[in-house]
Backbone as a ProteinNet text record, in pm:
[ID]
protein_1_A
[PRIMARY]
XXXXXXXXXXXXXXXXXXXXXXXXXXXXXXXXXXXXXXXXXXXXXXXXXXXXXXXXXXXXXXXXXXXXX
[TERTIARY]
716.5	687.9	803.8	740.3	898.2	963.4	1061.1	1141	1049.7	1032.8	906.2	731.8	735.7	629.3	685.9	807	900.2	895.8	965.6	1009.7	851.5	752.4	641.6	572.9	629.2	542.8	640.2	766.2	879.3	817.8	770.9	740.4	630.1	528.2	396.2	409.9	321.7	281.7	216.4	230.6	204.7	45.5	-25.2	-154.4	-179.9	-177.4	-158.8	-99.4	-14.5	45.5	-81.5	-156	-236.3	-343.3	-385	-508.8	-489.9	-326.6	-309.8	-335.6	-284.5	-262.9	-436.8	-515	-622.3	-728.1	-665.7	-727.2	-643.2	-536.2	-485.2	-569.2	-551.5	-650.2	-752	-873.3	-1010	-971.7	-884.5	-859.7	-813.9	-755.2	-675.3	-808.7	-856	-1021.3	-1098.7	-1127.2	-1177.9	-1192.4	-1063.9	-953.1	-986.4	-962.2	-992.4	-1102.5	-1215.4	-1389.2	-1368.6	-1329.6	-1339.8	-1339.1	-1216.7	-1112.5	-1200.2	-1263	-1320.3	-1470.5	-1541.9	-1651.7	-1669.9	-1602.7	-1608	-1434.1	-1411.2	-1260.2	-1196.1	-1122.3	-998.9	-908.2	-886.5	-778	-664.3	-610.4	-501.1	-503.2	-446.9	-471.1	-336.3	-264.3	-142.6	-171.8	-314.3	-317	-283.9	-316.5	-312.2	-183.3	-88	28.9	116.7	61.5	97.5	90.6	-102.8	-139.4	-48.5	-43.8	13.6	188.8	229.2	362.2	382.3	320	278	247.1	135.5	87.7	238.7	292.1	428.8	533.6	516.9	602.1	590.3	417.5	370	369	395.9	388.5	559.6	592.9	778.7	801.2	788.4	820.3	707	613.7	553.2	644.4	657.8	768.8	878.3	895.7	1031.2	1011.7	962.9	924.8	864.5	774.6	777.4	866.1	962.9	1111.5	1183.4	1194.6	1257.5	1244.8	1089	1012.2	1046.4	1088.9	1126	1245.2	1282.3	1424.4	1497.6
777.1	689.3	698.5	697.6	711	587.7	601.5	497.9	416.7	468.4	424.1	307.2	401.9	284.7	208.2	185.3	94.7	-32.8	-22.1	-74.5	-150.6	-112.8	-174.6	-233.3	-200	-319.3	-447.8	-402.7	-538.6	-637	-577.2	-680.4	-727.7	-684.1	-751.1	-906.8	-997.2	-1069.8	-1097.1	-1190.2	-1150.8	-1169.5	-1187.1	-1198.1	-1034.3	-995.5	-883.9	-743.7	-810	-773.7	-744.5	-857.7	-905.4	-764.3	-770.1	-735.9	-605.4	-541.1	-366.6	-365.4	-450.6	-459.3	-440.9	-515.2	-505.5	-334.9	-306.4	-171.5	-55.9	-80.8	28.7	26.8	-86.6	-91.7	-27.8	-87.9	-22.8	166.1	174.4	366.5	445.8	320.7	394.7	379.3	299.9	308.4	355.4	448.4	498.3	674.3	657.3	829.2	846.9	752.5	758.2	803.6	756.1	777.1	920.2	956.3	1088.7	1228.4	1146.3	1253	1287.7	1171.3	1169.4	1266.4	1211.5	1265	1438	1470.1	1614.6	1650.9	1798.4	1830.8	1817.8	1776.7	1728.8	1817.7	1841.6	1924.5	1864.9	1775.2	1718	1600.2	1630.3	1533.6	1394.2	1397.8	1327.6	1199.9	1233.8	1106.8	992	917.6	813.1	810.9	863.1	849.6	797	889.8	810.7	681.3	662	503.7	394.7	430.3	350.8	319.6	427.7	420.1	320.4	342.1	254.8	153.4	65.2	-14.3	-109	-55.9	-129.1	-127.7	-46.5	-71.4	-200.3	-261.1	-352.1	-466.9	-447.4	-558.3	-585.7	-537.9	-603.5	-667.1	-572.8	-660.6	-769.2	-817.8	-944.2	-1039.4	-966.1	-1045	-1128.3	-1048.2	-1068.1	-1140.6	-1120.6	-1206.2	-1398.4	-1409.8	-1549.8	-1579.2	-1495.1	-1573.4	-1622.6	-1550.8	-1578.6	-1724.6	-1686	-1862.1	-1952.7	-1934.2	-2058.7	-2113.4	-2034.7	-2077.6	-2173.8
216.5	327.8	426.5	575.5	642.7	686.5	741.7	821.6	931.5	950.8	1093.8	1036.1	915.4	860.9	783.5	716.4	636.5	725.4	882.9	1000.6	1033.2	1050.9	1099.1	979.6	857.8	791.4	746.4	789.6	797	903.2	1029.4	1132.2	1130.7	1009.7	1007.6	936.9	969.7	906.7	765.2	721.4	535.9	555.9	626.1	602	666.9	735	760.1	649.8	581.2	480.5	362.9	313.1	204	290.6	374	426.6	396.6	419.4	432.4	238.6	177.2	-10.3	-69.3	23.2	4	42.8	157.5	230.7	87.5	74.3	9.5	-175.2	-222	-305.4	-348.3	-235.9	-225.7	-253.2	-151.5	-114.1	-222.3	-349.9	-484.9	-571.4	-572.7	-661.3	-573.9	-462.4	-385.7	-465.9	-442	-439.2	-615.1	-686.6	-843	-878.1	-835.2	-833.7	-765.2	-674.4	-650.8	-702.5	-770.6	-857.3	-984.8	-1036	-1147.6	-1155.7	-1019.3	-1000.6	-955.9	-870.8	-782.2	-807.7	-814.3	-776.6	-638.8	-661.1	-546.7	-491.5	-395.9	-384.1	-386.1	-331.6	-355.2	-444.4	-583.9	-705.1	-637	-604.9	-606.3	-480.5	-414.2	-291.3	-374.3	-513.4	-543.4	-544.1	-616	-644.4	-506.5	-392.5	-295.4	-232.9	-277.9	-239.2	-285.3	-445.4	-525.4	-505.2	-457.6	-386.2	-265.2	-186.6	-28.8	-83.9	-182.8	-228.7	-288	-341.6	-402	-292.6	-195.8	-97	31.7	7	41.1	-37.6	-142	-253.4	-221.9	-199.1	-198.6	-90.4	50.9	142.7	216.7	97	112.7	57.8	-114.9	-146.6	-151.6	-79.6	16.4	131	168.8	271.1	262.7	161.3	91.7	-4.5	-65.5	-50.4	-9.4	164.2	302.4	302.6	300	372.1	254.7	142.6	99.2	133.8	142.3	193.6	313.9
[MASK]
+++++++++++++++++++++++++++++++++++++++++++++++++++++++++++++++++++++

């Protein structure tokens, strides 16, 4: 993931946040069914989703920590 999408999902909003956690989701049980059903050429998209997916799961995190504060 680069610097540039790190930076724009710092400035999103956590509902915004939830909504991308939700889109990336669907696309990793999307990409799974795929994989399973027909050959893939690129086996590793999930690994990526799932990467991005935790990279969204933190700085929500993080972010309703902030707010307790």
């Amino acid at each position: 993931m680069k610097k540039t999408d790190k930076d724009q999902l710092k400035s999103a909003s956590p509902k915004e946040l939830a909504k991308k956690m939700s889109e990336l989701k669907k696309q990793i049980s999307d990409e799974l069914l795929k994989r399973q059903s027909t050959n893939v050429k690129n086996v590793h998209v999930v690994k990526n989703l799932r990467h991005t997916l935790a990279v969204v799961q933190s700085i929500r995190h993080a972010k309703a920590l902030a707010e307790e504060r």
